[in-house]
NUDRENFI-752705 format. One record per residue (C-alpha): residue number from 1; residue in three letters; x, y, z. Coordinates in Angstrom, 3 decimals. Example, Ala and Ser with C-alpha at 12.3 -4.5 7.8 and 13.67 -1.06 7.14 Angstrom:
# NUDRENFI-752705
R     k     r         px         py         pz
R     1   ALA     12.300     -4.500      7.800
R     2   SER     13.670     -1.060      7.140
//
This chain:
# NUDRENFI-752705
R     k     r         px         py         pz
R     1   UNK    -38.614    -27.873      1.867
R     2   UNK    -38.329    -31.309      0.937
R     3   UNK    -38.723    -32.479     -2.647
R     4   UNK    -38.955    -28.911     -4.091
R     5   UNK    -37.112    -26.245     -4.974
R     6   UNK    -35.220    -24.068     -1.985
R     7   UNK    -36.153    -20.547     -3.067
R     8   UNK    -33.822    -18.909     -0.526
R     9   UNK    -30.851    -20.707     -2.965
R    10   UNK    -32.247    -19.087     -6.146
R    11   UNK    -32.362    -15.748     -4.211
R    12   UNK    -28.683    -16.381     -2.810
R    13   UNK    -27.631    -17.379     -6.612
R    14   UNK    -29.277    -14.288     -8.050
R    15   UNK    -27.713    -11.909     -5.731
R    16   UNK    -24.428    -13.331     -6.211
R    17   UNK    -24.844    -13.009     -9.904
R    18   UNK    -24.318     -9.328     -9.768
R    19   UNK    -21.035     -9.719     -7.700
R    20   UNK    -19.539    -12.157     -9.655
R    21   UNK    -20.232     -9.738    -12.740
R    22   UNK    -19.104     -6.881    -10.701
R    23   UNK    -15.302     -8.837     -9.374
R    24   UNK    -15.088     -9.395    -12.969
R    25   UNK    -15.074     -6.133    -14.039
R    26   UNK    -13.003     -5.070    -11.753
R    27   UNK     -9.444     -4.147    -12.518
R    28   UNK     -6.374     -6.397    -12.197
R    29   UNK     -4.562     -6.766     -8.704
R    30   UNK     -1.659     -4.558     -9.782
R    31   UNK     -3.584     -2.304    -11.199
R    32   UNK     -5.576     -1.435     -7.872
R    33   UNK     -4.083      1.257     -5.309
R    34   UNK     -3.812     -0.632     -2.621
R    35   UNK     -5.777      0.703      0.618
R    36   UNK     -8.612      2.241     -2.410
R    37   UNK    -12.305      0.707     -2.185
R    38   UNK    -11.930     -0.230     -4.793
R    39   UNK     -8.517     -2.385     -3.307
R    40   UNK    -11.361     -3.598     -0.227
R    41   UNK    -14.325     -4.227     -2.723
R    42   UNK    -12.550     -6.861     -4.243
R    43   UNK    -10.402     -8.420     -1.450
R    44   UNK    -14.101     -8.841     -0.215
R    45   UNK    -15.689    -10.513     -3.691
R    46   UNK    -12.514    -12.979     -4.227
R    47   UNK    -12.086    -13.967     -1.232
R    48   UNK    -15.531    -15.133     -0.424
R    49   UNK    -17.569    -15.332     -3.612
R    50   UNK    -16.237    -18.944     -4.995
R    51   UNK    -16.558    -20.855     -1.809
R    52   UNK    -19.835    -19.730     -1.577
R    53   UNK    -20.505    -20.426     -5.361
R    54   UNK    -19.113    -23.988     -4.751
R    55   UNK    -21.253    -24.523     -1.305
R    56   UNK    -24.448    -23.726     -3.407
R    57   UNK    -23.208    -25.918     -6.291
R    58   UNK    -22.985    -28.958     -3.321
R    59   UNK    -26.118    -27.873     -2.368
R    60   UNK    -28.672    -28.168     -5.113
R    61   UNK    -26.584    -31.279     -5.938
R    62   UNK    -28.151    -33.545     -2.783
R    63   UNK    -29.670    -35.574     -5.688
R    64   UNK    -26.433    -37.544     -6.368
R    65   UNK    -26.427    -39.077     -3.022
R    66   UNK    -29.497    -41.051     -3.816
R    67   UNK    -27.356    -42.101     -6.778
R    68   UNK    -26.256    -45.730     -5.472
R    69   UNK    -27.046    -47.977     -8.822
R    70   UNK    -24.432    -48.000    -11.211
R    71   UNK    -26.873    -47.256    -14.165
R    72   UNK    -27.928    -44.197    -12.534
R    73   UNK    -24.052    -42.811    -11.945
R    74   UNK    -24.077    -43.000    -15.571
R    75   UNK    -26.596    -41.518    -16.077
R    76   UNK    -26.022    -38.785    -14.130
R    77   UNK    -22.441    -38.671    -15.079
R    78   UNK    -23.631    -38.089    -19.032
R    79   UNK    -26.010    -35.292    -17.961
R    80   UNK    -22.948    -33.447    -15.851
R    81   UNK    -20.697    -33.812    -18.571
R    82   UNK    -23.391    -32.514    -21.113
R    83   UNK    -24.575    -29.102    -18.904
R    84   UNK    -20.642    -28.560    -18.212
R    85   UNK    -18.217    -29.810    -20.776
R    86   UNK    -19.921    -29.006    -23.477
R    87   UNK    -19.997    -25.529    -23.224
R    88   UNK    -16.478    -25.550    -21.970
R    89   UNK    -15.073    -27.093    -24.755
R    90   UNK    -17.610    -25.352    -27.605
R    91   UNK    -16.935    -21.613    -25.577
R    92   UNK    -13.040    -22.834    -25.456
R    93   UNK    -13.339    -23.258    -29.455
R    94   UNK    -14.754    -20.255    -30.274
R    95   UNK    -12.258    -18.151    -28.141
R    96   UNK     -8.988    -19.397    -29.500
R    97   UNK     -9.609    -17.033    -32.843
R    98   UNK    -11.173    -14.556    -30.845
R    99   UNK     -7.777    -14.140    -28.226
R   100   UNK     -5.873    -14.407    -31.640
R   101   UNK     -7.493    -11.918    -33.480
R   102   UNK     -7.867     -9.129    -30.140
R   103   UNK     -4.267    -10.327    -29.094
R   104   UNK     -4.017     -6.292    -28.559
R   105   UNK     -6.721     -5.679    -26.707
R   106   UNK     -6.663     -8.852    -24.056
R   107   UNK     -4.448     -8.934    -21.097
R   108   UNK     -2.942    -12.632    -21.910
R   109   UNK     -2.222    -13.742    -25.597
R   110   UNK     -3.157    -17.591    -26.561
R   111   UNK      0.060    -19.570    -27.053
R   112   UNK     -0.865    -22.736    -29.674
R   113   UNK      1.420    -25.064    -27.896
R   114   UNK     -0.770    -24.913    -24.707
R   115   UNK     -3.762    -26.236    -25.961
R   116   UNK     -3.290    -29.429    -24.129
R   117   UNK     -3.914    -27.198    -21.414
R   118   UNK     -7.350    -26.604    -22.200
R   119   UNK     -7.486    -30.862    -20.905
R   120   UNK     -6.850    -29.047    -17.431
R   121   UNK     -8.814    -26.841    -17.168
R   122   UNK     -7.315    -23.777    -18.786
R   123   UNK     -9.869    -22.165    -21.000
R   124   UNK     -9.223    -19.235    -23.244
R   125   UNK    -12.602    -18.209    -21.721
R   126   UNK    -10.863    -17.494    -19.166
R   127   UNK    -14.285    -17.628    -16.116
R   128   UNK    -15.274    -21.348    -17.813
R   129   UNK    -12.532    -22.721    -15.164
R   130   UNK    -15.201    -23.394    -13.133
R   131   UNK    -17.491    -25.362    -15.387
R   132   UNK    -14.383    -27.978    -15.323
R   133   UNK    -13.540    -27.914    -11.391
R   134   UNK    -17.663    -28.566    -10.952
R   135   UNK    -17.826    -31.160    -13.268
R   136   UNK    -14.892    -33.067    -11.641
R   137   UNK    -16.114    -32.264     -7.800
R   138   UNK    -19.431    -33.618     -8.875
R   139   UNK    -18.095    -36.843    -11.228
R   140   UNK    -16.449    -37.247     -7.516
R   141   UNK    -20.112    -37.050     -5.897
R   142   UNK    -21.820    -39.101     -7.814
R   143   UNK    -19.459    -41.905     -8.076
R   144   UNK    -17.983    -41.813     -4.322
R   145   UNK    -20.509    -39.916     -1.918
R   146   UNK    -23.697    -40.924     -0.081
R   147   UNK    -26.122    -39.837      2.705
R   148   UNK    -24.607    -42.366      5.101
R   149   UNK    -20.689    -41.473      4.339
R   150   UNK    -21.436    -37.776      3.033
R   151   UNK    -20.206    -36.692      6.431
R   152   UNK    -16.675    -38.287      6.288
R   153   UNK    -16.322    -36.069      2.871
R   154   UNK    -16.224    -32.946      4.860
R   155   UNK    -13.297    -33.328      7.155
R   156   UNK    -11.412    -34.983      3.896
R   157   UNK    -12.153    -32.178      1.711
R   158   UNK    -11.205    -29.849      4.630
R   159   UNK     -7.561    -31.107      4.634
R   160   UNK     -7.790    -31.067      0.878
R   161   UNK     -7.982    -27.171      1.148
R   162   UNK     -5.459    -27.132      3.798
R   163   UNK     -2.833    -28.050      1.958
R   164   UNK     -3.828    -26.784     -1.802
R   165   UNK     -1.696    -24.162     -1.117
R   166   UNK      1.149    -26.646     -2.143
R   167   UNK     -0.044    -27.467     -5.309
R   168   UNK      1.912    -25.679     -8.314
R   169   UNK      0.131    -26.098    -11.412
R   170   UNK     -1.271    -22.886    -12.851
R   171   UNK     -1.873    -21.201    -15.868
R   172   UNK     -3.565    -17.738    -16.975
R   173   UNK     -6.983    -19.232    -16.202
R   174   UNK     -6.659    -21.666    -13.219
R   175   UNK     -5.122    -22.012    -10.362
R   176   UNK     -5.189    -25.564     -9.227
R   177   UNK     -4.477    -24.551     -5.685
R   178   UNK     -7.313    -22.146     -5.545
R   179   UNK     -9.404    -25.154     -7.346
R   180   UNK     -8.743    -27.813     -4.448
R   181   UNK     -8.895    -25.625     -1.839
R   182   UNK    -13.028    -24.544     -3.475
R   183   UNK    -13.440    -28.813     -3.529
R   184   UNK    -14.043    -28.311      0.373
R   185   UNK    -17.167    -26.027     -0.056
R   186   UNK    -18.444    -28.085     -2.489
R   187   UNK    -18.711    -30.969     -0.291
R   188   UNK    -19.565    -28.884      2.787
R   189   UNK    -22.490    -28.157      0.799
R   190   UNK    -23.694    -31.219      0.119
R   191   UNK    -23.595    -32.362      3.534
R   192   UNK    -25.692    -28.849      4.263
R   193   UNK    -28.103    -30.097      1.936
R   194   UNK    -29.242    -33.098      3.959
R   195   UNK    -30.537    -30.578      5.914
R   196   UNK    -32.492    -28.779      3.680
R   197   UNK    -35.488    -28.428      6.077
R   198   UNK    -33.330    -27.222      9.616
R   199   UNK    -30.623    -25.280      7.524
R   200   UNK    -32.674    -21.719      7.491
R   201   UNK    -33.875    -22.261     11.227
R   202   UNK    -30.259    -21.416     12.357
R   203   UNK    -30.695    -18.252     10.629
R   204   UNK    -30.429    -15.542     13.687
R   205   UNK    -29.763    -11.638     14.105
R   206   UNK    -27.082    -11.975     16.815
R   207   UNK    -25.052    -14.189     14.420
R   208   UNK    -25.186    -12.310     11.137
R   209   UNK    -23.459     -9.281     12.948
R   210   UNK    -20.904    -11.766     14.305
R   211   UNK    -20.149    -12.812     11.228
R   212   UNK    -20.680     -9.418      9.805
R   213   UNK    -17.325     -8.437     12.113
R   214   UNK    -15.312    -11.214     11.702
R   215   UNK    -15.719    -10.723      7.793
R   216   UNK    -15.073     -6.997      8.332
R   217   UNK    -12.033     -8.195     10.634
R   218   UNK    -10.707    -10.599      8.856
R   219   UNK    -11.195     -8.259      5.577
R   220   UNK     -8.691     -6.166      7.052
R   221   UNK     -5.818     -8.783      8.036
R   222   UNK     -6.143    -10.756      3.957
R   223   UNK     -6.108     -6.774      2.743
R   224   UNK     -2.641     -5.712      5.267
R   225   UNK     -1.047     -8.745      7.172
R   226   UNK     -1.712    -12.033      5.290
R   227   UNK     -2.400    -10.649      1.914
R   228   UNK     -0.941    -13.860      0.503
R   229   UNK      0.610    -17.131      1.010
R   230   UNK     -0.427    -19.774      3.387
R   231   UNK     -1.481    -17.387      6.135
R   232   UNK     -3.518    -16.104      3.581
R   233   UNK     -5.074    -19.668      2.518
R   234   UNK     -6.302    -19.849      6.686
R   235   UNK     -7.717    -16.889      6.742
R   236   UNK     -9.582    -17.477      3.610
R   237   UNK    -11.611    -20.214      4.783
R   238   UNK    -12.581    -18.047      8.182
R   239   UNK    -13.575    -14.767      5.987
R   240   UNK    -15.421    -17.855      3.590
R   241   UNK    -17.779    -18.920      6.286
R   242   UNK    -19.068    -15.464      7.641
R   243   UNK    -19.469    -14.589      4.071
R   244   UNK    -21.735    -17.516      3.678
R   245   UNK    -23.904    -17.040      6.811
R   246   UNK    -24.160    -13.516      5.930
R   247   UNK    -25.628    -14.895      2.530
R   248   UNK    -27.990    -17.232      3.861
R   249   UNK    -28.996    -14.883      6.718
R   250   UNK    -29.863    -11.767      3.853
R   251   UNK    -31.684    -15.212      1.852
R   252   UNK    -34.057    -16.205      4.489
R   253   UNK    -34.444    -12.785      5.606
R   254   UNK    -35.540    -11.380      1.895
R   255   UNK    -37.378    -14.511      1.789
R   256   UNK    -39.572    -13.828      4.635
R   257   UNK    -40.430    -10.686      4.303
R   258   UNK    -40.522     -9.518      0.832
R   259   UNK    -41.149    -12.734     -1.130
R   260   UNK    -44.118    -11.256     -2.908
R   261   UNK    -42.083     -8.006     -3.840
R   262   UNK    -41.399     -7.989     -7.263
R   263   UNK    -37.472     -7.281     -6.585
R   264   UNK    -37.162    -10.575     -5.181
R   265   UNK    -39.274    -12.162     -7.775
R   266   UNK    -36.862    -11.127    -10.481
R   267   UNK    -33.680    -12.083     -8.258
R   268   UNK    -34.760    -15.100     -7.947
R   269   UNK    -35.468    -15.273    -11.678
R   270   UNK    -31.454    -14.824    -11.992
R   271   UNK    -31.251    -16.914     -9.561
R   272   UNK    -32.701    -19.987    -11.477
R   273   UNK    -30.957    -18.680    -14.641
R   274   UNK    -27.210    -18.343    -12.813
R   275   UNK    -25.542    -20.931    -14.979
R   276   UNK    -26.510    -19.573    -18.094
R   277   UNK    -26.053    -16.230    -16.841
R   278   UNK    -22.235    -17.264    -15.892
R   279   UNK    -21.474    -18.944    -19.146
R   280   UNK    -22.767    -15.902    -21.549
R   281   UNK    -21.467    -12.727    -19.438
R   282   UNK    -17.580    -13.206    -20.088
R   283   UNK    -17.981    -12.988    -23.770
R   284   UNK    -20.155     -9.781    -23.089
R   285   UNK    -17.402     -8.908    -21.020
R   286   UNK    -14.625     -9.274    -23.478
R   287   UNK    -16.574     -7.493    -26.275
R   288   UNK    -17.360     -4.708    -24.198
R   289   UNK    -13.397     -4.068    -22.536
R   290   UNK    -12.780     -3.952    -26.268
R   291   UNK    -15.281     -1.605    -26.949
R   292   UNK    -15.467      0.740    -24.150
R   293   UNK    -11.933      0.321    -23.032
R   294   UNK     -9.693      0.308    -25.622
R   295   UNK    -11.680      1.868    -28.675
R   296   UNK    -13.751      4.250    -27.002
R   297   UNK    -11.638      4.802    -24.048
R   298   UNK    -13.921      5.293    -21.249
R   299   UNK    -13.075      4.967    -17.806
R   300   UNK    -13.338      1.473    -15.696
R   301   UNK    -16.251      2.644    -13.631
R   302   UNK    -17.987      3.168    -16.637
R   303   UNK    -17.265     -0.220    -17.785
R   304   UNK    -17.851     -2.053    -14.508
R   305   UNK    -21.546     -0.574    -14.461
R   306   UNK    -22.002     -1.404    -17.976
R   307   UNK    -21.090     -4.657    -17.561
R   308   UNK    -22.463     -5.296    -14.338
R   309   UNK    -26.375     -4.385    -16.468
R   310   UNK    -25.178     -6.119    -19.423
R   311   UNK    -23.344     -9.240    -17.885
R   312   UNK    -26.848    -10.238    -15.913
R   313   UNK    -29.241     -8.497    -18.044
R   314   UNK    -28.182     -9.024    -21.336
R   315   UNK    -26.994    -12.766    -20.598
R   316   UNK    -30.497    -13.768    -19.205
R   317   UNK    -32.335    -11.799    -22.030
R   318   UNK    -30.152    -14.033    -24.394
R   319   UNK    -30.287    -16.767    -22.912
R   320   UNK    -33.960    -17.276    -22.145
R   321   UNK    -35.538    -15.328    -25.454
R   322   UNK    -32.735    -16.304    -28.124
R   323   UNK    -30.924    -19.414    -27.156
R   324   UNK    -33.315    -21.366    -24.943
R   325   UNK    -35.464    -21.131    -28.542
R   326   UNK    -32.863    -22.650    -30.856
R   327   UNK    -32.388    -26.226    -30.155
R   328   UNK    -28.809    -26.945    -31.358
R   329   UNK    -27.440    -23.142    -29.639
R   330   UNK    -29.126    -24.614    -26.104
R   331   UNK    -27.361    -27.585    -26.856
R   332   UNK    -23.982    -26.013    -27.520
R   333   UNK    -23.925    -23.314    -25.941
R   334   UNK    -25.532    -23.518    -22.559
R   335   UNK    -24.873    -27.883    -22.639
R   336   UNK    -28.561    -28.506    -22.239
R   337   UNK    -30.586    -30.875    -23.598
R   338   UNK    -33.459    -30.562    -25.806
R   339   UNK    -35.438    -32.867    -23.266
R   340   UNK    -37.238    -31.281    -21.027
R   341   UNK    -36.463    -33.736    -18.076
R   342   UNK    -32.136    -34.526    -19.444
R   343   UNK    -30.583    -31.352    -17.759
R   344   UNK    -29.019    -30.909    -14.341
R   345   UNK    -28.701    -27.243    -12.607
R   346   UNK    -25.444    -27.181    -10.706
R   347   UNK    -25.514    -24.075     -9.801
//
């Protein structure tokens, strides 16, 4: 697997697509009956999809690590801040009017005297949070970690998340907490990613349905004993890593035995597209609560499998036949460069 692509990732990213899609769409906390599936479906998505979106991040990011001459940390710094900020701040722009204008129809209204906030990581598109947190976990990378030291990141970054719990600062669309206690995964996975080639040889029945019950266990005490707070935190990061062995194990085993299938094809298709696909699906989102929701007043399942089509479908349509084509929308919207060889894939 060395010195190309990992095709089990683009498979993992492409699944995960859908459920990120899907946990968006999904109704607010207090809005859920608690007990519901609905109330278990997405216990299960947010407590288990953004570590293993961060891990993946780490992972396709082993190329820092070679990164030792200061020319090239610029370098690579510049490209980061192009396939991340950019988009963050551009997307940011364009929402301010937009949360103005639909104050009625959004759950939080946009408060002028915040926009400092945007600085830290508080977009008014709301799901860009996580273009910022990457870009600072991987400014962090590239200018700190190695192959020789990227193993003394991992224990750091695990007491990072141990105490993130601490950490106040909020605001409607980050959680700073929730942010350093992700910057563990991150680095977890780009110590997994030194072993690209050995990493899908652990990959074994007998441990997929152990991790299968602990998430199923664990599912249950985050839904009705620690359903917040620190014990809460703790049990995150055990529900975190059978959710990501579960991953990998479906990966390699979709991998190796329906490659050729055309299924798997197009996952991994989404796969490859993921960041796009991430950046375009929460304005889809927004104009279709508005629609569907509040105009047309349709149900929530109705929306969530709307959105769910629309979110990966529509964004990778859009993305690859409309703004892939238009130089200066790439550029702006998705932060990539015109040159073939100038963008970086962090996810």
């Amino acid at each position: 697997m060395s010195g190309k692509r990992v095709e089990q990732i683009d498979i993992i990213k492409g699944i995960c697509m859908f459920v990120v899609v899907l946990g968006h769409s999904l109704p607010d906390s207090t809005q859920i009956i608690k007990g519901s599936a609905v109330f278990y479906l997405a216990k299960a998505i947010h407590s288990s999809i953004l570590p293993l979106f961060f891990l993946i991040s780490g992972f396709v990011a082993t190329k820092c690590l070679d990164e030792v001459s200061i020319d090239d940390k610029i370098s690579s710094i510049k490209k980061r801040s192009l396939r991340m900020l950019v988009p963050y701040f551009v997307w940011g722009a364009l929402f301010i009017p937009l949360r103005i204008i639909f104050a009625g129809y959004t759950r939080f209204t946009y408060d002028f005297s915040e926009i400092y906030s945007l600085f830290l990581g508080n977009n008014p598109c709301g799901q860009l949070w996580f273009l910022y947190v990457l870009f600072l976990f991987s400014t962090i990378a590239v200018l700190f970690a190695t192959r020789k030291n990227i193993k003394f990141f991992v224990p750091i970054s695990l007491m990072v998340a141990l105490v993130s719990y601490f950490v106040p600062l909020k605001y409607n669309g980050i959680s700073w907490s929730n942010s350093l206690f992700l910057f563990f995964f991150y680095f977890l996975g780009l110590f997994l990613s030194t072993y690209k080639e050995k990493i899908f040889s652990c990959m074994k029945l007998w441990m997929f349905i152990v991790s299968l019950a602990i998430f199923v266990f664990m599912l249950w005490v985050i839904s009705w004993v620690f359903y917040d707070g620190y014990g809460y935190s703790l049990c995150r990061i055990v529900i975190s890593f059978a959710g990501i062995y579960m991953a990998f194990y479906i990966a390699d085993a979709l991998y190796r035995c329906f490659n050729e299938a055309k299924l798997v094809s197009f996952i991994k298709e989404i796969g490859r597209y993921s960041m796009d696909i991430y950046i375009l699906h929460s304005p889809i989102g927004v104009v279709l609560r508005i629609l569907l929701i509040s105009i047309l007043g349709l149900g929530r399942a109705w929306f969530s499998l709307v959105y769910v089509i629309l979110g990966v479908f529509g964004s990778y349509l859009i993305s690859r036949f409309i703004i892939r084509k238009i130089p200066v929308l790439k550029l702006l919207l998705l932060g990539m460069s015109t040159e073939k060889k100038a963008s970086v894939s962090e996810k």
